[in-house]
N, C-alpha and C positions, 0 to 999 in steps of 0.2 A: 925271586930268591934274595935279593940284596936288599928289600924292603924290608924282608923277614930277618934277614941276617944284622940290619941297622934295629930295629926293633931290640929285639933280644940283645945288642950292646948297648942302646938306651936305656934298657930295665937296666943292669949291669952296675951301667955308670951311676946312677940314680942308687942305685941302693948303697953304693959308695959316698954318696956324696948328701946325701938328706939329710934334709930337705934342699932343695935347689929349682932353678929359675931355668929356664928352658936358652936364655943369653947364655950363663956358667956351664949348661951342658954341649952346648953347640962349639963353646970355645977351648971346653977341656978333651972333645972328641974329635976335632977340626972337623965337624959339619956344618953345612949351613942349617942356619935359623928354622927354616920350611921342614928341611928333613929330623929336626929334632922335632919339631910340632906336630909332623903327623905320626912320628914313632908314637909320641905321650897319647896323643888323639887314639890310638888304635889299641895303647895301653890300656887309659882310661876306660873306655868300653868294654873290653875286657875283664875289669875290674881289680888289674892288678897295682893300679895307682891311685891316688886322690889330691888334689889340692886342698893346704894346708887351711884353707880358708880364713886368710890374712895376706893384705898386699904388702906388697906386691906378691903375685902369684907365681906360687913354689910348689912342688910337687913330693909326696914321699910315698912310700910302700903301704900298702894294704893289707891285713892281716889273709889274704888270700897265697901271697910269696911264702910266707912264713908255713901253712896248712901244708904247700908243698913238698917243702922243706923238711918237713915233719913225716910226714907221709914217705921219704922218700928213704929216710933211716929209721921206719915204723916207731919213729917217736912223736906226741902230740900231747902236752900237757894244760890243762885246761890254763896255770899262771903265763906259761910262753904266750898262749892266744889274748889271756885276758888283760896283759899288762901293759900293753903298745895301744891297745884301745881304751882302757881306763887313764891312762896320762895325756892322751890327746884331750878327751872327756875332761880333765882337770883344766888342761891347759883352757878350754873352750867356756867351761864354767865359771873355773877359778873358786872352786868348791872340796872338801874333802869329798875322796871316791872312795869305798870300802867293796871289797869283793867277797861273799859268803857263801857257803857251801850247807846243806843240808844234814843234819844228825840227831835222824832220831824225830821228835816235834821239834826240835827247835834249830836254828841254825847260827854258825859257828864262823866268827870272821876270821877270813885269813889273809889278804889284804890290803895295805893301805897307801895311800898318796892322798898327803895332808898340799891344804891351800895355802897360799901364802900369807892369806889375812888374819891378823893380830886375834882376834876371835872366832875360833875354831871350836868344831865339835872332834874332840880326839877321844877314839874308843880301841880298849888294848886291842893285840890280834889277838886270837882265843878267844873273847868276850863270847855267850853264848847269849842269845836274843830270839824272846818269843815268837811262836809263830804267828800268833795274831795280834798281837802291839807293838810288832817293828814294821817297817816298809817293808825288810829283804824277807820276813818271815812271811808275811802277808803275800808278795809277789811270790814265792816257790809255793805256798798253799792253792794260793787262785787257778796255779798252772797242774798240781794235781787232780787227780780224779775225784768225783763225788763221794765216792767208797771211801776214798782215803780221808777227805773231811769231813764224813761222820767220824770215823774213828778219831780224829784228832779234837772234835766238839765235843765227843763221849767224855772226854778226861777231865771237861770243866774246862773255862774260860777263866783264867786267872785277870784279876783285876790291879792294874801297875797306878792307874791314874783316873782323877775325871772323866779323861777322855776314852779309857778303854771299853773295845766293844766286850760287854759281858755274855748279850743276848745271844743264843746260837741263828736265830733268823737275819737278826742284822748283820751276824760275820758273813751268812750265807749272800747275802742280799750285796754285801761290800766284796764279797771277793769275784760273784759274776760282775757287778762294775768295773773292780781291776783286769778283768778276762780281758772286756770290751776294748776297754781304753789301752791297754797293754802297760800300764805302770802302778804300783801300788804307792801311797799316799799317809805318811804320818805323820798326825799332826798332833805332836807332847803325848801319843800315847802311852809309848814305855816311860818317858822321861817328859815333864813338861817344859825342859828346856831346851828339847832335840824335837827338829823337822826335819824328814827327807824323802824321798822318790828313790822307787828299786822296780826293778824290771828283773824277771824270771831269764835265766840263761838257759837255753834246750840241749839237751846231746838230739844225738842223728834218730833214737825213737820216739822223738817231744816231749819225753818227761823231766822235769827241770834238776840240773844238775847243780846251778848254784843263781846265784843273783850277784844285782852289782845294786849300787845305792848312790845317789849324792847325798850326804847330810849337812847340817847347818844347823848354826842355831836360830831357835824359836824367835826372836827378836828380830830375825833377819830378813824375815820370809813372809810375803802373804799368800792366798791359793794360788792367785795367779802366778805367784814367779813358780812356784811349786810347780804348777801345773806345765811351767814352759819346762823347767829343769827334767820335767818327766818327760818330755818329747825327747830332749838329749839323750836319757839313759835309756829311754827304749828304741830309739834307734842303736846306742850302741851296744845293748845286750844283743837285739838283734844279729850285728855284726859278728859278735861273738861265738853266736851259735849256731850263723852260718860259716863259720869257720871249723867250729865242731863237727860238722854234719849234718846238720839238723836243716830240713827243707822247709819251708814254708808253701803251706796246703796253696793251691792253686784256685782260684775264684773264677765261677762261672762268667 
């Protein structure tokens, strides 16, 4: 019982004090060293903690505390879930993060955590961005059903650039690739000076409720960094929409 009882004032102190180092919490709880390591250790598995992933190693909350939290005064807002994960995601990239939500064909930013660096891609909140010539548009498309993108091919493929897909077999052929890989990929298609990676956010019955994006400009970026920046945001829409509810189908 005192394990459990030390635990649960380690979560405590921590969500006070984060991010923090396992020395700072030993010395503001008067525990030793051993019994703060295995509280986090039992945390961590849990998955109510994570390391900041920068040394020295510091620990802070997980959008799992928060889902709690939420659930517990039947409140749960997709920005409370999505905004402690999209500012680590900045801090981690050092990229603008943009959060959007689906309306209608096309989807609607709402929002933003700009980067620090002098050359930025900034796009108002509101902005409305096609479903198939932006990353967030193409990630909530690919996560829809087949039904629903015929109906959205029926209306015409509007052409922004160059680079936009017009064909209906290539949007089709592009958005089972985004399915696979789990991040969607544009490259100057709305704008030939904006590149970025979006990842489809689920609620709890997997139809996509909104997307998150890293963008940058076109100058900045080749596939491959692209491609790395897409690992980040589909891990953290992931997170996001296991925080929502949303399960992830189970693998034979």
């Amino acid at each position: 019982m005192q394990n459990v009882l030390n635990t649960l004032r380690v979560l405590e102190e921590l969500a006070s004090r984060q991010p923090v180092g396992v020395a700072e919490l030993a010395r503001a709880m008067e525990l030793p060293k051993s019994t703060v390591q295995r509280a986090l250790g039992t945390l961590r598995t849990a998955g109510w903690i994570r390391q900041t992933g920068t040394p020295p190693t510091r620990w802070t909350l997980t959008t799992k505390a928060l889902l709690v939290g939420r659930q517990a005064t039947g409140e749960l807002g997709l920005r409370d879930v999505a905004v402690p994960v999209m500012e680590e995601l900045r801090r981690t990239v050092d990229e603008t993060v943009h959060l959007a939500v689906p309306e209608g064909d096309r989807v609607v930013l709402v929002e933003r955590l700009e980067t620090a660096q002098p050359v930025r891609i900034v796009l108002p909140l509101g902005q409305h961005l096609s479903g198939h010539a932006s990353a967030n548009g193409k990630a909530i498309l690919a996560a829809r059903s087949p039904e629903a993108v015929d109906r959205y091919v029926a209306d015409g493929l509007t052409r922004f650039t160059e680079a936009t897909i017009g064909d209906p077999d290539a949007l089709r052929a592009e958005l089972a690739a985004i399915h696979a890989r789990g991040y969607a990929l544009n490259e100057g298609e709305w704008r030939t000076d904006v590149a970025a990676v979006a990842a489809a956010i689920l609620g709890p019955d997997g139809t996509p409720v909104a997307s998150m994006s890293i963008n940058l400009p076109a100058s900045r970026c080749d596939r491959s960094r692209l491609d790395d920046l897409g690992v980040h945001v589909r891990a953290a829409a992931r997170e996001i929409s296991a925080a929502l509810g949303y399960e992830e189908p189970r693998t034979a």
